[in-house]
C-alpha positions, 0 to 999 in steps of 0.5 A: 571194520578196521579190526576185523581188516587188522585180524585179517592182515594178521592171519594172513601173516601167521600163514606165511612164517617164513616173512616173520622170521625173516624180518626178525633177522632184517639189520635195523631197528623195524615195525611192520604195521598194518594200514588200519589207521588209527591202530596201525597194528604191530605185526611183525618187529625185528629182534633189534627193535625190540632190544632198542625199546626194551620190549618183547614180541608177546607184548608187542605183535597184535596191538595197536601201536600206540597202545605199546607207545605212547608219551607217558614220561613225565619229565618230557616237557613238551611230549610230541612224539606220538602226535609226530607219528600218527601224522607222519604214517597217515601222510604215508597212508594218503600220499602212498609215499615214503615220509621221513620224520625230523628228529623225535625225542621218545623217552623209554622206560626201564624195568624199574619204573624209571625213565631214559631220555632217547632220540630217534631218526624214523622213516615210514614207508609204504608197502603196495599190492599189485594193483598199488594199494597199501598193504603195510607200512615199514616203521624204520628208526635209527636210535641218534640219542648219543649223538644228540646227547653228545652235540648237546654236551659239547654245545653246553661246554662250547658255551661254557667255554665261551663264558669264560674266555669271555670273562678272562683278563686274558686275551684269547686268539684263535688262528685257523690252518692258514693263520687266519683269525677265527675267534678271539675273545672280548680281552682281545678286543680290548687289547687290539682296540678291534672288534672281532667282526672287523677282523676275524678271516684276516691274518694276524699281520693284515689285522694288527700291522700296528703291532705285527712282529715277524719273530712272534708269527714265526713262533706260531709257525714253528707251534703248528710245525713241532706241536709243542707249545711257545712262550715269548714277550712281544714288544712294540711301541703304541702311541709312543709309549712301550708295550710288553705282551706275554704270549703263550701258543699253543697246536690245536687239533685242526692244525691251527694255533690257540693264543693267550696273550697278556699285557705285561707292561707295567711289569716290565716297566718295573723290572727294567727300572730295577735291572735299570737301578742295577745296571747304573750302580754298576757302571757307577762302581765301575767308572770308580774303578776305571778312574783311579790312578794305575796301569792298565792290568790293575783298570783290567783286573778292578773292571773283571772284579765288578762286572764278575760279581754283578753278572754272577760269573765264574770267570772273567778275563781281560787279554791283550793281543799282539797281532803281529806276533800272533799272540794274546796275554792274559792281565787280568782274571777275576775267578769265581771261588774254586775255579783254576786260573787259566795260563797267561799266554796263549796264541790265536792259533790257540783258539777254535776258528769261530773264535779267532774269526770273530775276533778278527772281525770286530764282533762279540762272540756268544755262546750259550751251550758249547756242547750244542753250538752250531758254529763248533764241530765236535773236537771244538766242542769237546776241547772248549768243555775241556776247559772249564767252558759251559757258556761264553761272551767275548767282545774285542776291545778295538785301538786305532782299528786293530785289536788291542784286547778283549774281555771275555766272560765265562760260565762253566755251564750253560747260560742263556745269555740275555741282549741286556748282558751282552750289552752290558758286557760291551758297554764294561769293554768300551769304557775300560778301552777308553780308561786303558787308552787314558791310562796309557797316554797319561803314563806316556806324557808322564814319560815324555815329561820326563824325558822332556826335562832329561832332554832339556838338561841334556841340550843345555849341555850339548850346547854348552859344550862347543860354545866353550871351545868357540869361547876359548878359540875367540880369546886364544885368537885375540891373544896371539892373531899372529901366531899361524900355527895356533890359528889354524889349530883354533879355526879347525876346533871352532869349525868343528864345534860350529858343525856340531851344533848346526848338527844338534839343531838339524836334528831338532828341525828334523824332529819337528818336520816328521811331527808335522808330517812335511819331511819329503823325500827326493828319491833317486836311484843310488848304489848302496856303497855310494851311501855307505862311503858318504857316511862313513867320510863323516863319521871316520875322525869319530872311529879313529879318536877312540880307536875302533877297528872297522870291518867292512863286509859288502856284497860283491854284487852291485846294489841299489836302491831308490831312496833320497840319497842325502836321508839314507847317509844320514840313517847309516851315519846315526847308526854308526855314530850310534855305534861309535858312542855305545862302544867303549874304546878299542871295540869293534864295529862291523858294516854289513851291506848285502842282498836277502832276495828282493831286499837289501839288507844294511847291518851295524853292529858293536861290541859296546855296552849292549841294550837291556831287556826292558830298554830294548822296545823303546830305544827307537822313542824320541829322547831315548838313551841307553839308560846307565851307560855313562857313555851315552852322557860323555859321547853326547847326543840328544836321543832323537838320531835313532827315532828320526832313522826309524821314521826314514827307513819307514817312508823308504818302505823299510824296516829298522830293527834292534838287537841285543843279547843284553847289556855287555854283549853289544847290538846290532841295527838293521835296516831292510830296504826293497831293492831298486830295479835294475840299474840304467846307464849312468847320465852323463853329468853336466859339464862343471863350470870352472872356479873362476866361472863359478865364483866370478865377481858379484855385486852383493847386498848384505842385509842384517840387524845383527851387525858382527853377523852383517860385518863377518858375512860381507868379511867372507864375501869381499875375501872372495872376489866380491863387491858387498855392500852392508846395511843393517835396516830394511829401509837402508836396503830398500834404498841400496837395491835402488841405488846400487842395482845389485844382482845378489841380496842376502837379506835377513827376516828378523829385523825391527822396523821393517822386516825381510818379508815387507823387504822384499815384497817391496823390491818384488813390487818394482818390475826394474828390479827383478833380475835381482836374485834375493836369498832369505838369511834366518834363524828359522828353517822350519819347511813353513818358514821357507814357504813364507819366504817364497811368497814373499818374493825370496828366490832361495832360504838359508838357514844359521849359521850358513854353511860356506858350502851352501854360500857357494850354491847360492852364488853359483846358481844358474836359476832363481830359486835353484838353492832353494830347492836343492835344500 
């Protein structure tokens, strides 16, 4: 009955061609079959149907589809196509619905015998008469066999892919779009300590904070940005201990970034101990080098050497630098063989702003590729390549805070310079900073050794020299105390001669006082002419004994100044002292006082001896002399004049400068002061109390070990109107304080037993005593030594030999402690 309804529905179809031909042209691989189940006869198929199964419509169309169809391949372990179906087009047949298969395998086969493995998508759907019965049944198939062959052969390399990754020493991390961790591989489990599932859907910095570096997840952005691959070594500390990961990351096609990472360490550790060897033989050398005995270019020119040879370099440079003059100097240049030496001098201007900026604030300077450096514009680069520079380090060598040097290396091409010879570089500038600095302090002690032993020699003979004529005026008195005319002659030298030396050791003092920083100044507001007149009243008999001409030159502008008068006169005198002793007989000298804008300018100058080139930077050291002049030894003089004045004018806020065309052509000093403000109405002086007032009759008690000082002093004192009683102990003084009440005490400090302190702290102790006024007498006038005289309960300090003049103060002082402070 079913063949006799499948011959039926085929007539019926032979009766409409025109269906035939058009499913023929139907996209789609298509069988129209009859509804006679279990035949389901084919009766019509599209012309791609036929192409997919290799088939034709002769051998296809009238025949039971399975006939055609069937599961013969022998390779096919496990056939179900067909059973698939025959299920499928029945469950069609009894539900009247449309029925889509899973997936099928139905394998074909060729021409020549073989057979092709294939995979179908097929649907099966009903065609219904009017009254909604099944006429045919559509067979639809879309043929999937590259698509299942394709997601098998990447299932099978994913899984391949898989096997390796997870048999690799390397670690493997796989970083999706946002950087989130999608995979990584059991090497990485191991590396991290993590597994995978505790962590995979968290960023790198979310799963490993331990190890996390900002610079390596900075590198894995930029291999997303460019595409290109990055390799890097990632360092950290694990349990104290120091970790080396090699990185390399490379773009993925869905925009993440695929890593593989190894732990390098014990490699690293191996390189660093040897780079570590190196570096420690070099700076073994190099501390060689730097403590050998020689000035600073010959440590410069040893440490370019070595640090040249172990970097590899072409060029190495040690410079010193002159800021005030805007200058750099060249001392020392190791070059790499064939290289030209650069010229010696240059100047800050000389150099691109980049390198003068970071000169000038303390830090080093690096470039690996002048013709890409950022931080230079085009002339900057093209100016520096001129030079012979590919590549460059330049560290600034510091003194006292200013820069005093630096040392730069160079490489004619480009050079990636690592932190490690950076490091190392600074490290050789530090060290050959500190060797210079020693180097230099140890030439300058030689020299103060030297100049200290001069110095000595030559106070032996300024001293010496007044004491003969002191000497020979003490035995001229002896031999003729009644001839007026020879006294007077002899107390006029030895008075001289007394000043002279109070001179020489005031000047030692004062030398003392600037070391210890307690020279103070009491300024006031002084007319510059007033200072030159002071000093030119001390200095006149000197002019006139070796019959220089003076020419004076001042400005007819009144000038002032606000200065501590006594200290400015003492300046302008050593200057033209200075000038007196240089200047052979006959010469000249010429002062000069005058305005140069806010400023005054005081000028000496000589047409003596001159000062060399070499000597010309050191004549303002202490103990300096114009070396070869047999003036400086006949004049007399200690050296130290020019150094004191030098330090004054620099606590007035001036300068004192040295000038000379050289030796035979003179000098002159200048002295720069800023000018005082406008001058204010002169204060009317206090009245001044007659002699007779000033030098009224005292009760007066002299106290001194040293009985000719004790007896000559009190000879002074009592030739003056006053009544003096002398005693030579403490114990004798404090005895007289208490007998005779005196109003006046000149009481020495050095004295055995009991001493001036211990004196008068004693009379100090007895309230009834303290209308006394009690004058410290001591060889010592250092600022320290007046300060325990104060405390002791002294009103006043006077240093030997006394000055009859500073006697007088102290006698006519209104105030205790008035002297004292005037000093």
């Amino acid at each position: 009955m079913q063949d006799d309804r499948s011959a039926s529905v085929c007539e019926g179809l032979s009766a409409h061609a025109d269906l035939g031909a058009v499913f023929a042209a139907i996209p789609g691989m298509n069988l129209l079959l009859a509804p006679d189940a279990p035949r389901f006869t084919m009766l019509l198929a599209s012309d791609e149907r036929l192409a997919a199964t290799m088939s034709t419509r002769e051998g296809t169309l009238g025949r039971p589809l399975f006939d055609v169809f069937a599961d013969a391949n022998p390779a096919n372990p496990s056939p179900s196509g067909v059973q698939n179906l025959r299920a499928s087009l029945e469950t069609v047949l009894r539900t009247g619905e449309q029925h889509c298969m899973p997936l099928q395998r139905y394998d074909l086969q060729r021409a020549n015998g073989s057979w092709e493995e294939r995979y179908w998508s097929p649907t099966n759907v009903p065609v219904k008469d009017a009254n909604g019965n099944v006429k045919y049944l559509i067979h639809q198939v879309t043929d999937v066999t590259e698509a299942v062959l394709g997601r098998a052969a990447l299932e099978r390399a994913e899984q391949g892919a898989a096997r390796v990754l997870g048999r690799m020493t390397d670690a493997h991390f796989q970083l999706d779009g946002a950087f989130r961790l999608v995979e990584m591989n059991p090497a990485a489990e191991r590396m991290t300590g993590t597994m995978r599932h505790e962590v995979l859907g968290l960023t790198c910095e979310d799963a490993f904070p331990a190890s996390f570096d900002p610079a390596v997840d900075a590198a894995f952005r930029r291999v997303v940005a460019s595409g290109r691959e990055e390799h890097l070594l990632q360092h950290y500390v694990s349990e104290g201990s120091d970790v080396y990961v090699e990185v390399d990351a490379y773009s993925t096609d869905d925009g993440g970034v695929a890593i593989f990472a190894r732990d390098v360490s014990e490699r690293v550790s191996a390189v660093e101990t040897r780079r570590e060897m190196e570096t420690q033989r070099f700076l073994t050398r190099l501390g060689d080098v730097l403590h050998r005995e020689g000035d600073t270019a010959t440590l410069y020119e040893g440490a370019a050497r070595l640090l040249g040879e172990h970097l590899g370099s072409g060029r190495v440079l040690y410079a010193e630098a002159r800021e005030e003059d805007n200058a750099i100097v060249v001392v020392a240049q190791h070059l790499r063989e064939g290289l030209v030496p650069v010229a010696r001098d240059y100047r800050f201007d000389d150099y691109c702003p980049c390198v003068t900026i970071s000169l000038r604030s303390r830090r080093t300077l690096v470039m690996t590729d002048v013709t890409t450096e950022a931080q230079l514009d085009v002339s900057e680069r093209m100016l520096i390549a001129a030079a012979g520079v590919g590549a460059s380090v330049t560290v600034p060598i510091l003194q006292d805070g200013r820069i005093a040097a630096c040392l730069s290396v160079v490489q004619p091409t480009s050079r990636k310079w690592t932190s490690h010879e950076v490091a190392l570089i600074e490290e050789t500038a530090q060290r050959t900073a500190i060797a210079a600095a020693r180097s230099r302090a140890e030439a300058a002690l030689r020299a103060s050794d030297r100049r200290k032993d001069e110095f000595l020699a030559v106070l032996a003979h300024e001293l010496r020299n007044p004491l003969a004529p002191v000497r020979n005026g003490l035995q001229i008195l002896r031999m003729a105390p009644h001839d007026t005319q020879k006294t007077n002659k002899v107390l006029g030298v030895m008075d001289r001669q007394l000043t002279h030396m109070t001179r020489l050791i005031d000047d030692l003092l004062d030398v003392s006082r600037f070391t210890s920083g307690k020279v103070v100044l009491r300024r006031e507001r002084i007319p510059l002419r007033a200072v030159f007149d002071n000093a030119l009243e001390a200095s006149l008999h000197l002019i006139e004994a070796s019959r220089h001409v003076l020419m004076s030159h001042f400005s007819h502008e009144a000038l002032f100044l606000d200065a501590d008068a006594t200290r400015l006169v003492q300046v302008v005198g050593n200057l033209i002292n200075n000038a007196v002793k240089y200047t052979p007989d006959g010469g000249q000298i010429d002062l000069f006082g005058e305005r140069d804008g806010n400023d005054v300018l005081i000028r000496v100058r000589d047409t003596g001896v001159g000062i060399s080139s070499d000597m010309l930077p050191h004549v303002f050291d202490l103990f300096a002399q114009v070396s070869g002049s047999s003036l400086a030894r006949a004049q007399g003089g200690l050296g130290i004049g020019l150094s004191i004045s030098r330090q004054l004018i620099h606590m007035h806020g001036g300068t004192l400068r040295a000038e000379s065309d050289g030796l035979g052509k003179g000098a002159t000093f200048t002295v720069r002061l800023p000018m005082a403000a406008e001058p204010e109405s002169e204060r009317a002086a206090p009245g001044a109390a007659t002699e007779a007032e000033n030098l009224a009759s005292q009760e007066i008690l002299v106290v001194d070990d040293n009985i000719d000082a004790a007896d000559s002093f009190t000879t002074m004192l009592e030739l003056s109107g006053h009544v003096v009683t002398t005693v030579y102990t403490g114990a004798d003084a404090l005895a007289a304080v208490a007998k005779r009440r005196p109003s006046l005490v000149f009481c020495d400090i050095g004295m055995p037993g009991m001493n001036g302190y211990e004196v008068a702290e004693r009379i100090r102790a007895d309230a009834s005593l303290a209308p006394v006024r009690l004058i410290a007498v001591t060889g010592w006038g250092r600022d320290e030594d007046k300060r325990l005289a104060l405390e002791a309960g002294f009103d006043a300090h006077l240093a030997k030999p006394i000055a009859w003049a500073a006697v007088e103060a102290v006698l006519t002082a209104q105030e205790p402690g008035e002297a004292l402070l005037k000093r």
